[in-house]
C-alpha positions as a Markdown table, in Angstrom:
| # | Residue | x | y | z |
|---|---|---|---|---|
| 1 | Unk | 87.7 | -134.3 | 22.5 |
| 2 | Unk | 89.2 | -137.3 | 24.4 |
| 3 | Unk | 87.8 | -138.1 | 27.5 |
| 4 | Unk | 90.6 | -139.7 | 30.0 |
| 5 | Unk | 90.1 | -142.0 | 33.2 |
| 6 | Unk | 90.7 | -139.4 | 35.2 |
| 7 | Unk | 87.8 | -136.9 | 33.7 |
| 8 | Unk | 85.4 | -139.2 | 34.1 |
| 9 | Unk | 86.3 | -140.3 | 37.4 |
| 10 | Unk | 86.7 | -136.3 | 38.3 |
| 11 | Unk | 83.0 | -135.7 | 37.5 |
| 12 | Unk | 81.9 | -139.0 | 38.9 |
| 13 | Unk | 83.4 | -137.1 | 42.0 |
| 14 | Unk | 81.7 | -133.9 | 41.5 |
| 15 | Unk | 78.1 | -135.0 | 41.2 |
| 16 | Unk | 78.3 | -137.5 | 43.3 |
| 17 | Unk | 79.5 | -135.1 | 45.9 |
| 18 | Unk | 76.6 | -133.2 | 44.8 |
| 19 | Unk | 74.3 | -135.6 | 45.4 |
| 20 | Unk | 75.8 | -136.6 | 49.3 |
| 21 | Unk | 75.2 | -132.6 | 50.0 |
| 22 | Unk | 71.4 | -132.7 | 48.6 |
| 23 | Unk | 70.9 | -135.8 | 51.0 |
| 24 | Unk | 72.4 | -134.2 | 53.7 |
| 25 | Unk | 70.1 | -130.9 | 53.5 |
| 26 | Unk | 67.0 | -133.4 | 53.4 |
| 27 | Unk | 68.5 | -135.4 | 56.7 |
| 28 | Unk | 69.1 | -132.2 | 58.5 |
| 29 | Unk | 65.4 | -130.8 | 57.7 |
| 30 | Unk | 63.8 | -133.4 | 58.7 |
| 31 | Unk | 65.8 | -133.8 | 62.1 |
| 32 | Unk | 65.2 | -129.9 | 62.4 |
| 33 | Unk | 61.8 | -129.6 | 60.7 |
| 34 | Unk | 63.0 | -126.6 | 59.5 |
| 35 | Unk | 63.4 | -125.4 | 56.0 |
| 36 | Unk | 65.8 | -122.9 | 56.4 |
| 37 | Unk | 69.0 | -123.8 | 58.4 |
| 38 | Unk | 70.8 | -121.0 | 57.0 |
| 39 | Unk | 70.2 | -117.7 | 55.7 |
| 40 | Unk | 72.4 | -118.4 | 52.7 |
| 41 | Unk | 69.6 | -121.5 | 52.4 |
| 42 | Unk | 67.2 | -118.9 | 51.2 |
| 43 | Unk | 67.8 | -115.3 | 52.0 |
| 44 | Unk | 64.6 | -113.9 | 51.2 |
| 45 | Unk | 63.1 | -116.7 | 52.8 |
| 46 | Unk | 65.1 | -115.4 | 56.4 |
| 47 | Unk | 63.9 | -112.2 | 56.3 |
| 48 | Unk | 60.2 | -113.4 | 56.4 |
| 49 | Unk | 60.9 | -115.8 | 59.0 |
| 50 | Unk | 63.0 | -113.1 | 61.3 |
| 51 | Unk | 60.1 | -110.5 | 60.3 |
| 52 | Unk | 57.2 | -112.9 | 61.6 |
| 53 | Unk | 59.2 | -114.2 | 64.4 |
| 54 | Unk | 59.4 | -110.2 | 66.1 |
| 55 | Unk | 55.8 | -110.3 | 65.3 |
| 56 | Unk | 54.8 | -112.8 | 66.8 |
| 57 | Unk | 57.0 | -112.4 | 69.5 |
| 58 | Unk | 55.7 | -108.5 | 70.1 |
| 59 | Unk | 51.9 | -110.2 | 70.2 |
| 60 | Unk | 53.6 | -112.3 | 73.1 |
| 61 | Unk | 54.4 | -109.1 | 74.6 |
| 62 | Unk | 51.4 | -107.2 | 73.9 |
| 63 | Unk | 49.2 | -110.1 | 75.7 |
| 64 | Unk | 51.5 | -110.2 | 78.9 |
| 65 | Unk | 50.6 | -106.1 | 79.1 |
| 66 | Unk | 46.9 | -106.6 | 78.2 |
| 67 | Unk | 46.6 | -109.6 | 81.3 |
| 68 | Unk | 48.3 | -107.2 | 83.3 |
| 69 | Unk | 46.2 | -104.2 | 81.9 |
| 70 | Unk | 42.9 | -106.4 | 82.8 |
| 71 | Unk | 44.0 | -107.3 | 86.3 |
| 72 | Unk | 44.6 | -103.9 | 86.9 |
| 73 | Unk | 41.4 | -102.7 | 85.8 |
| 74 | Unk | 39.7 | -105.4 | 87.8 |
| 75 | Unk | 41.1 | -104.5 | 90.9 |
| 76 | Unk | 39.9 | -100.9 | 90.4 |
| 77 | Unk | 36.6 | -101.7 | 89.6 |
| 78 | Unk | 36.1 | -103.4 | 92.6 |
| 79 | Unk | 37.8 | -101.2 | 94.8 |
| 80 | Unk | 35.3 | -98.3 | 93.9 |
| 81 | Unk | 32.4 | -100.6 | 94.4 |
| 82 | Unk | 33.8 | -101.2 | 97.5 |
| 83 | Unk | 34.4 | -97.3 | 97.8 |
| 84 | Unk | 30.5 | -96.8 | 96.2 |
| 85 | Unk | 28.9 | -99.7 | 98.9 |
| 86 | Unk | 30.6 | -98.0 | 101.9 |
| 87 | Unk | 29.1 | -94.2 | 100.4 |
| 88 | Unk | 26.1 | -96.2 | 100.5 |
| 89 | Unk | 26.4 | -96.9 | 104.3 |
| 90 | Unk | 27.2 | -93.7 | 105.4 |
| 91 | Unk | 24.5 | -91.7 | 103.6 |
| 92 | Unk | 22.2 | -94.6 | 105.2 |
| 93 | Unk | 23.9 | -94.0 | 108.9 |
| 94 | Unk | 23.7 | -90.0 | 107.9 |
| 95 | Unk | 20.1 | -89.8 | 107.5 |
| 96 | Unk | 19.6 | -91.9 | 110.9 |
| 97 | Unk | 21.8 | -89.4 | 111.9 |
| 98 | Unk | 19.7 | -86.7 | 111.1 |
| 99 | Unk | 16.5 | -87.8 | 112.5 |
| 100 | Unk | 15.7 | -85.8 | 116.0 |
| 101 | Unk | 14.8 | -89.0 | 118.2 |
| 102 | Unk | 18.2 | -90.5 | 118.4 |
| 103 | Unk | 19.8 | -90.9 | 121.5 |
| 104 | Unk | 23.1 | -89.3 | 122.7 |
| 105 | Unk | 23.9 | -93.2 | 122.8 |
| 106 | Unk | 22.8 | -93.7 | 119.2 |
| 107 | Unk | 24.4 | -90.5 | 117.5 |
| 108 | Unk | 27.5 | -91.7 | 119.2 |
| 109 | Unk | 27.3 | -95.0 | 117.8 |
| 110 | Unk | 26.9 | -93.5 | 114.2 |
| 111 | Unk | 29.4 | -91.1 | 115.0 |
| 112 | Unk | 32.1 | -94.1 | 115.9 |
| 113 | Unk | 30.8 | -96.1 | 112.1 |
| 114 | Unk | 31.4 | -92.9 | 110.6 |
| 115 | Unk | 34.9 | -93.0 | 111.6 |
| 116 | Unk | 35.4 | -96.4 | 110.5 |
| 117 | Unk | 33.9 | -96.0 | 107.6 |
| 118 | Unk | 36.5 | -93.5 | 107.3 |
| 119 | Unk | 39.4 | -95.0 | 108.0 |
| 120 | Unk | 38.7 | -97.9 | 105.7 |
| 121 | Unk | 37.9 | -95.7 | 103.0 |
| 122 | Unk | 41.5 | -94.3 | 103.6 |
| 123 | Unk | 42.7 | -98.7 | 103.3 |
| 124 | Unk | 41.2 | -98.4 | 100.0 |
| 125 | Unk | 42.8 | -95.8 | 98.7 |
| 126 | Unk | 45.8 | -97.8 | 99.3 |
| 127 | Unk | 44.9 | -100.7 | 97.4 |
| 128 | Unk | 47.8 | -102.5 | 95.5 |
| 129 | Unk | 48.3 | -104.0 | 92.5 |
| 130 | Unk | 51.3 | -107.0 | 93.4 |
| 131 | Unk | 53.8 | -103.9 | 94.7 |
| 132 | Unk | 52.3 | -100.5 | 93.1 |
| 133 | Unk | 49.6 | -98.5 | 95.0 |
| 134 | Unk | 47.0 | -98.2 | 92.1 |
| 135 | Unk | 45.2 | -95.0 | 93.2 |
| 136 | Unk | 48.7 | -92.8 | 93.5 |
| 137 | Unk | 48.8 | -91.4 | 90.0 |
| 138 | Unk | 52.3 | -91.8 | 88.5 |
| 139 | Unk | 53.5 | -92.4 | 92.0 |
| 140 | Unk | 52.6 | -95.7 | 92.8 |
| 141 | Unk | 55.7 | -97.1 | 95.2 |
| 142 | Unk | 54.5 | -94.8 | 98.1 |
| 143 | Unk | 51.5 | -94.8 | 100.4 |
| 144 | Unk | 48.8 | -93.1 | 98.7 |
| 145 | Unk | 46.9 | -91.8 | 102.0 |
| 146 | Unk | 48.5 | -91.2 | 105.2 |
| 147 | Unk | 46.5 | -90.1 | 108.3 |
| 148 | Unk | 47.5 | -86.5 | 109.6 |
| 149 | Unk | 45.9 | -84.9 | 112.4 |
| 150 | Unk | 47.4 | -81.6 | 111.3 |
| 151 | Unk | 45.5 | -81.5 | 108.2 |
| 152 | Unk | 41.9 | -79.6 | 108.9 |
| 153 | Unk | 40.9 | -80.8 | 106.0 |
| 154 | Unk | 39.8 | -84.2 | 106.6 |
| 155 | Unk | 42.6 | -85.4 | 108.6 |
| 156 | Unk | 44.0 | -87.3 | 105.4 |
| 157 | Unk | 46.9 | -86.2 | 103.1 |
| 158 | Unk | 47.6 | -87.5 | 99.8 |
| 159 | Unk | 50.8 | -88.5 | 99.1 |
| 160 | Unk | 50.3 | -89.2 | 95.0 |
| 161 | Unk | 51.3 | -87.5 | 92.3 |
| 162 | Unk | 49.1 | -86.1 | 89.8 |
| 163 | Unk | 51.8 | -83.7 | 88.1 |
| 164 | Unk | 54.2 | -84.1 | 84.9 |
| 165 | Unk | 55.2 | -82.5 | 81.8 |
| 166 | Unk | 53.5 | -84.5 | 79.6 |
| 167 | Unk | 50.1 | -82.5 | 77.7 |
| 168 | Unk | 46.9 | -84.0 | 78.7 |
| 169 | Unk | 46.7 | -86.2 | 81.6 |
| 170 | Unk | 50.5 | -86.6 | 83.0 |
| 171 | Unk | 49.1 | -89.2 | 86.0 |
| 172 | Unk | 48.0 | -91.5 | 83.3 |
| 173 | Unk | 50.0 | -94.7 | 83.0 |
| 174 | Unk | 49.5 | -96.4 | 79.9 |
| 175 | Unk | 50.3 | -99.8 | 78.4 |
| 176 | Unk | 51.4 | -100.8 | 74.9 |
| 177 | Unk | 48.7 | -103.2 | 73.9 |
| 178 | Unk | 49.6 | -102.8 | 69.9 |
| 179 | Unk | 51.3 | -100.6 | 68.1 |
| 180 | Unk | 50.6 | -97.1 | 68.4 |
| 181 | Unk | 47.9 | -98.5 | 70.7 |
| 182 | Unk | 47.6 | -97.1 | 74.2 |
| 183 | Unk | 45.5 | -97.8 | 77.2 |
| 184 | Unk | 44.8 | -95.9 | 80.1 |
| 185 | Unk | 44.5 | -98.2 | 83.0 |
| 186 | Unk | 45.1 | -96.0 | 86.3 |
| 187 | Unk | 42.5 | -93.6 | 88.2 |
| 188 | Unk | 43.4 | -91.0 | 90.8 |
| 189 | Unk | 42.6 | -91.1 | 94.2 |
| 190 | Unk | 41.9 | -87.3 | 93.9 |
| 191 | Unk | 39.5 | -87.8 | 91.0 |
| 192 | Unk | 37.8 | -90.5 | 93.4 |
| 193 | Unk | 38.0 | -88.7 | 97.0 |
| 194 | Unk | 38.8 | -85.3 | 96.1 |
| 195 | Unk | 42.0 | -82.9 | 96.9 |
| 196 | Unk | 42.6 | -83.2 | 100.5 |
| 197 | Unk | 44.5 | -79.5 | 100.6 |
| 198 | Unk | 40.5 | -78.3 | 100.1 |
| 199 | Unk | 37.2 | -78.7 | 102.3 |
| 200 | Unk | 35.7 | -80.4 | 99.1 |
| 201 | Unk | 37.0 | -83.8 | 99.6 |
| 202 | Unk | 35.3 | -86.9 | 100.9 |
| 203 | Unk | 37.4 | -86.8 | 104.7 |
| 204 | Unk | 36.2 | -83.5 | 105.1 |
| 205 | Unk | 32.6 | -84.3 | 104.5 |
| 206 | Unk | 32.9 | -87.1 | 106.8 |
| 207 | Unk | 34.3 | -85.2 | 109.6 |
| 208 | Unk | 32.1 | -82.7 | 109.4 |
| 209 | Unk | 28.8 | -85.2 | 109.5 |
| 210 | Unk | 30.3 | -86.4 | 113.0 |
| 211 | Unk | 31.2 | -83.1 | 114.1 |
| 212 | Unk | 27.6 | -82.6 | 113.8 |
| 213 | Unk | 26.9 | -85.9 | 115.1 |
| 214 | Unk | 28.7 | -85.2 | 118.0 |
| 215 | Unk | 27.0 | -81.2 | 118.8 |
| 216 | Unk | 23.6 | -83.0 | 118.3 |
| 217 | Unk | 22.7 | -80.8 | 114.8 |
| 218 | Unk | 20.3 | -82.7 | 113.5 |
| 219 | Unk | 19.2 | -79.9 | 110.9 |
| 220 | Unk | 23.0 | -79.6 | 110.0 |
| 221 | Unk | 23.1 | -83.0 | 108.9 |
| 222 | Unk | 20.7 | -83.4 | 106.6 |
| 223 | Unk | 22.5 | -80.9 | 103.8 |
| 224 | Unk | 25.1 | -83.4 | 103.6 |
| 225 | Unk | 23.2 | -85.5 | 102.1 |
| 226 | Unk | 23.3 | -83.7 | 98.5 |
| 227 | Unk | 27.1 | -83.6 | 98.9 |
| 228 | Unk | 26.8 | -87.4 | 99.3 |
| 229 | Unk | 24.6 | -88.3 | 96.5 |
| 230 | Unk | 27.3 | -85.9 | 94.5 |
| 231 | Unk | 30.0 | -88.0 | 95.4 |
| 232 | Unk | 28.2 | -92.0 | 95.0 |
| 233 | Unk | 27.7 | -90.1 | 91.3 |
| 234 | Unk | 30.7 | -89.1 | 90.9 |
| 235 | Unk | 32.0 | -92.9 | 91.7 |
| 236 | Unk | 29.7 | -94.4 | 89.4 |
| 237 | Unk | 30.4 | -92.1 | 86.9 |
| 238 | Unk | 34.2 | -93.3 | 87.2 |
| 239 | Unk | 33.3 | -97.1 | 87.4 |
| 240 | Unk | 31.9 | -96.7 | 84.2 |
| 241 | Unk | 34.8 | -94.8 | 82.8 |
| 242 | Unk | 36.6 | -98.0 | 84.1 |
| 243 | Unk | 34.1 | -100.4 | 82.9 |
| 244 | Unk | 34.7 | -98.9 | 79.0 |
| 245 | Unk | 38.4 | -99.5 | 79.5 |
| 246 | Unk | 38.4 | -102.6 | 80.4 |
| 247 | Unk | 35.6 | -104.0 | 77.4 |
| 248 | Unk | 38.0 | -102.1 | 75.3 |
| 249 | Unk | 40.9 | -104.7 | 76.6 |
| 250 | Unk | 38.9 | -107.2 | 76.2 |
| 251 | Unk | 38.3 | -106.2 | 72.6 |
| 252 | Unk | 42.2 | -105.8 | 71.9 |
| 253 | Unk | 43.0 | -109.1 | 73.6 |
| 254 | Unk | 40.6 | -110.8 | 71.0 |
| 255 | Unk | 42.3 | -109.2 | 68.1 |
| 256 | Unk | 45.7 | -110.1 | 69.4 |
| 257 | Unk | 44.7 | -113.9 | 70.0 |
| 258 | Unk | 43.4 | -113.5 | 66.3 |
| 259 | Unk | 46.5 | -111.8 | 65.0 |
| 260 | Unk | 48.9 | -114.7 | 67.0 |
| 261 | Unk | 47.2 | -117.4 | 65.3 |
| 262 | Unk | 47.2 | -116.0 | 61.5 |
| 263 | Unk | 51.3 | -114.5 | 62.1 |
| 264 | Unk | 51.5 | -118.2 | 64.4 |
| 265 | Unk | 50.1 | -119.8 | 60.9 |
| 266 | Unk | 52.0 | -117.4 | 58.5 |
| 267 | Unk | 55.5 | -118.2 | 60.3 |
| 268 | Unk | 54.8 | -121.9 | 60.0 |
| 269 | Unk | 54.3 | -122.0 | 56.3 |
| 270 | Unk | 57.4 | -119.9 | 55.8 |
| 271 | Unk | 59.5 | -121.8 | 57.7 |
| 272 | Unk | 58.1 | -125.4 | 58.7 |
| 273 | Unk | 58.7 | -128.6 | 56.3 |
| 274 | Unk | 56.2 | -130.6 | 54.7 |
| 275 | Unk | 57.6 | -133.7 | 56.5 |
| 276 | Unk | 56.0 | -136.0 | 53.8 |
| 277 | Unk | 57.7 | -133.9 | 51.1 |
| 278 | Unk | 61.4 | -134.3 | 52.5 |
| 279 | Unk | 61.0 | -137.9 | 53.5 |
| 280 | Unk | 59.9 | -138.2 | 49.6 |
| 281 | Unk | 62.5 | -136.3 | 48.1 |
| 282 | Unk | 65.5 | -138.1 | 51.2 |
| 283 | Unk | 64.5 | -141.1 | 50.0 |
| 284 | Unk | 64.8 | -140.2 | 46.3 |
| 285 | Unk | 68.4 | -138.4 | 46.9 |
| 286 | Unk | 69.6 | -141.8 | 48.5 |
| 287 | Unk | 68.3 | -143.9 | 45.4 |
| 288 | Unk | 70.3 | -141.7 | 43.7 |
| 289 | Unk | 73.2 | -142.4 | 45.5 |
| 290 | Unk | 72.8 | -145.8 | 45.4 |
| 291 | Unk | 72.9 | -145.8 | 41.6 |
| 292 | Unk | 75.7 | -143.5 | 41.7 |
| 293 | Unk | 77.9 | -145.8 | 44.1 |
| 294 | Unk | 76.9 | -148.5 | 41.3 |
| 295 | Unk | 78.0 | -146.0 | 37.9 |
| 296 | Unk | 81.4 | -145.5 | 39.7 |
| 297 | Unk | 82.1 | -148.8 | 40.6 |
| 298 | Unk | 81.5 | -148.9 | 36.6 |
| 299 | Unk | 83.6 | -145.8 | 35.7 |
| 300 | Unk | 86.2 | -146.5 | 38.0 |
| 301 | Unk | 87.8 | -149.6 | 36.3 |
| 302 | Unk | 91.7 | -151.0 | 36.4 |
| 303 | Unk | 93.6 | -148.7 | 33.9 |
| 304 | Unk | 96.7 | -150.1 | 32.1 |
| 305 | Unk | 99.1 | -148.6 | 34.7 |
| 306 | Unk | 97.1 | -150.4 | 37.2 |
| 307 | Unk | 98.2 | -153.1 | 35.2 |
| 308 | Unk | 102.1 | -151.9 | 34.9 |
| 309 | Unk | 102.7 | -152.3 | 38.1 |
């Protein structure tokens, strides 16, 4: 076969074009630090990037609704402590109550606590979390308790919503804190006071104790007391419902902090350059092109026409 000037000079062309695109791929990954600039770079090789990138980027997620989860939780727990140290105060002030050598100035001074007591009880049950009333149930942009003289049963409606069509619990609001993973993170304020359309609910009792207060029934008073101790069990029996919830957030938040750092670790490796590596291999590429530049000043000599002319 004869070779001509202008094959050789054609492939000189051809790898040394080659070799200026190899050089190129090493200078852009190592300004990048990226492996892959393109999908056509390495196709399989994109869809584990893009595959760990939504994972690691739904852990991000997941985190943000476990903090917010937490917070949540916290606030509860100490507004029923709250709600349990008040309980506290008026069983105390109900069993002074209840003793036969009171006053009329004294019962009327535990009568007046009572109704404080009551009224901040009611500010509890309002308790929000940045703008959503925590105790409301599935309704948490409106008031939860509103004070309504009309009501004879404690003088306190409730203006949550405990309803829905959803099997189960439909006042629960849960967040996404994995997949398929759920957490409750709300409590009624008619699991914690009681329904306010019945004479079973916290208000009531309370009025009642002062109505008695006020008639001077000692006797009367003192049966209240089991109905209190009911309710301050019926608190802490919810506080530890709470406290469960929030040790299981805990527990996810560890696993997710666990599960960012392996996907974190995972994505790196797919898709991070070994710096050291590329600078290597750059600096072999330009040798090469050195040597090239060098073989076609070689190849590239004066032809005959050259000489014609």
């Amino acid at each position: 076969m004869r070779v001509t000037n202008n094959m050789m000079i054609n492939n000189f062309l051809i790898n040394f074009n080659k070799n200026t695109e190899r050089m190129d791929k090493f200078q852009r990954i190592l300004a990048s630090g990226k492996l892959i600039q393109y999908p056509s770079d390495d196709p399989v090789g994109t869809v584990t990037v893009m595959k760990l990138k939504k994972d690691v980027s739904s852990i991000d997620q997941y985190q943000k609704n476990i903090s917010d989860a937490n917070s949540w939780l916290e606030l509860t727990d100490t507004s029923l402590k709250n709600i349990t140290d008040i309980l506290n105060r008026v069983r105390e002030i109900t069993i002074q109550g209840a003793n036969g050598t009171n006053s009329p100035s004294d019962t009327q001074a535990i009568a007046s606590e009572m109704v404080q007591l009551k009224q901040q009880l009611v500010n509890i049950g309002n308790t929000r979390y940045s703008d959503r009333y925590i105790f409301g149930g599935m309704n948490t942009t409106s008031e939860v308790y509103t004070l309504n003289p009309l009501n004879t049963y404690g003088g306190v409606d409730y203006n949550g919503s405990d309803n829905g069509t959803i099997p189960g619990n439909p006042w629960e609001i849960k967040f996404n804190v994995g997949v398929d993973d759920q957490i409750p993170i709300n409590i009624t304020g008619k699991q914690i006071f009681g329904d306010t359309t019945t004479s079973s609910n916290i208000f009531k009792l309370m009025d009642d104790i002062v109505d008695k207060l006020d008639a001077g029934d000692t006797n009367a008073i003192s049966s209240y007391i089991g109905d209190l101790d009911n309710n301050i069990n019926n608190i802490l029996s919810i506080r530890a419902d709470v406290g469960a919830r929030m040790n299981r957030v805990e527990l996810t938040k560890n696993r997710l902090s666990d599960d960012q750092i392996n996907f974190t670790n995972l994505l790196s490796k797919a898709e991070d350059a070994d710096i050291a590596k590329v600078i290597m291999d750059l600096t072999n590429a330009e040798n090469v092109y050195t040597a090239a530049l060098n073989v076609g000043a070689t190849i590239i000599q004066p032809s005959l026409v050259d000489f014609l002319r």
